[in-house]
N, C-alpha and C positions, 0 to 999 in steps of 0.2 A: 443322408445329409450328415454331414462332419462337422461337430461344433471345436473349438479352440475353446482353452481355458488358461487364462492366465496363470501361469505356474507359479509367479513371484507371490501368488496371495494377496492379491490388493488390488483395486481398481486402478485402470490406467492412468495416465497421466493427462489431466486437463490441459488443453490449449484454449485460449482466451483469442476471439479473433481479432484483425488486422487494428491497430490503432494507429496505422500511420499518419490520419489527418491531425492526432493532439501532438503526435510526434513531428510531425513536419511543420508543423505551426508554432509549439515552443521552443524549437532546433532554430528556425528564422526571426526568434525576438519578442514574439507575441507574449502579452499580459496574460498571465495565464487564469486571471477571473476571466477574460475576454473567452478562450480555449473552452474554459469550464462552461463559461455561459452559451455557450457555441456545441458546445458535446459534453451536456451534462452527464448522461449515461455513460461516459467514460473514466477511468479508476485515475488516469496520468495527469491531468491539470490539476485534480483535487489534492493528488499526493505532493505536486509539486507546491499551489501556493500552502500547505500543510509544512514541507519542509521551510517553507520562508518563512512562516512565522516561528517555527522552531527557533530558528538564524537567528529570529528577533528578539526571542524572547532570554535568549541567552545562555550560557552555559549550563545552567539548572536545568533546563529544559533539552537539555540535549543537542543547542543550537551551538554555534560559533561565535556567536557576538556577544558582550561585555554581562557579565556579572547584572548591571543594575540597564541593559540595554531596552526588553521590552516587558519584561516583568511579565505576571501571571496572564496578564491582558492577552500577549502574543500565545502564552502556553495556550488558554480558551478558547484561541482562534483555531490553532493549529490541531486540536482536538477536535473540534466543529468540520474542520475541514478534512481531516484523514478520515472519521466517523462517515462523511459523506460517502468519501473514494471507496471505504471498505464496503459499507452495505452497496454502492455502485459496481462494486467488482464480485460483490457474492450475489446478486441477479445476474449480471453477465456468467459466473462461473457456473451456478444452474441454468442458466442458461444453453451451456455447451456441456450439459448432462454431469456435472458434478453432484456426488448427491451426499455433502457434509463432511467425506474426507478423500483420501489418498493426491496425491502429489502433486505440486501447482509448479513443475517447473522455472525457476529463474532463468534459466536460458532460452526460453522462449518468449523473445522480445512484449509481446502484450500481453502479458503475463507479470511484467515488471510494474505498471502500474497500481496496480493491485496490490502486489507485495512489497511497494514502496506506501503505500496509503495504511496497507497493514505496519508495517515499520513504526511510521510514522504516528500513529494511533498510541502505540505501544509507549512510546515516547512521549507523547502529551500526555499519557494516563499518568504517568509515574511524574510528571512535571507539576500536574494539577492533585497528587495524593492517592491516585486511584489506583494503588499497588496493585489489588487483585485481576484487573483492567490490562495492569503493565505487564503483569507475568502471562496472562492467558494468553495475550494476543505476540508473548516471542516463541509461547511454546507451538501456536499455532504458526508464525513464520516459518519455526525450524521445521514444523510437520510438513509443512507443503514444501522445502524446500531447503535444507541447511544453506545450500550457496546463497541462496536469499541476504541470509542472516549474516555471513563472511563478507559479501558484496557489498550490506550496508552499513559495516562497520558495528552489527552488534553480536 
């Protein structure tokens, strides 16, 4: 019997299975607490209302909207809710045999969720003061994936 060993050094690359149902339901308009509350165990509804309240909470926070738009309020939200997606997407990623590191591809669509909850995370840590919080989890974005990190604009 002939075993194969990864020459690059490093466990292969995790794939996260199919999330086309939180993708095909926020794609057609859906609230995405509805998504969330419909497929909790998935990384993609939680990173997304995560990003909106980033939106809300305003430029400190890493959002788009005004300076005094939702204050720390929104930050606390959007950390409540990436905090979800993340430990929701690290059962799923053990779940498909990851075991704490090598590569969480961005280009593999249900993969994005995850690394947009990770993103996301990273952003309300440093919103709400939680420097050491902010840096662990970009250094962890860029581990599982530089293009991650390119893609989401950090």
């Amino acid at each position: 019997m002939q075993t194969h060993e990864n020459l690059l050094g490093g466990p292969p690359p995790t794939l996260l299975p199919d999330d086309a149902v939180a993708r095909d339901a926020l794609a057609a308009g859906t609230d995405p607490a509805v998504v969330a509350a419909g497929h909790p165990a998935l990384s993609l509804p939680w990173a997304v209302l995560a990003e909106q309240a980033l939106a809300a909470a305003g430029p400190a926070a890493g959002g788009a909207g005004s300076a005094t738009a939702g204050g720390p309020g929104h930050a606390v939200q959007a950390y409540a809710y990436a905090r979800v997606g993340y430990h929701r997407g690290l059962d799923a990623l053990r779940g498909s045999g990851w075991r704490g590191h090598g590569p969480v591809p961005w280009s593999h669509r249900p993969n994005q969720g995850f690394l947009r909850a990770l993103a996301a995370l990273g952003r309300a840590a440093g919103a709400i003061g939680e420097s050491a919080e902010h840096e662990r989890c970009l250094t962890f974005l860029a581990a599982c994936d530089p293009a991650a990190a390119a893609a989401l604009g950090l």
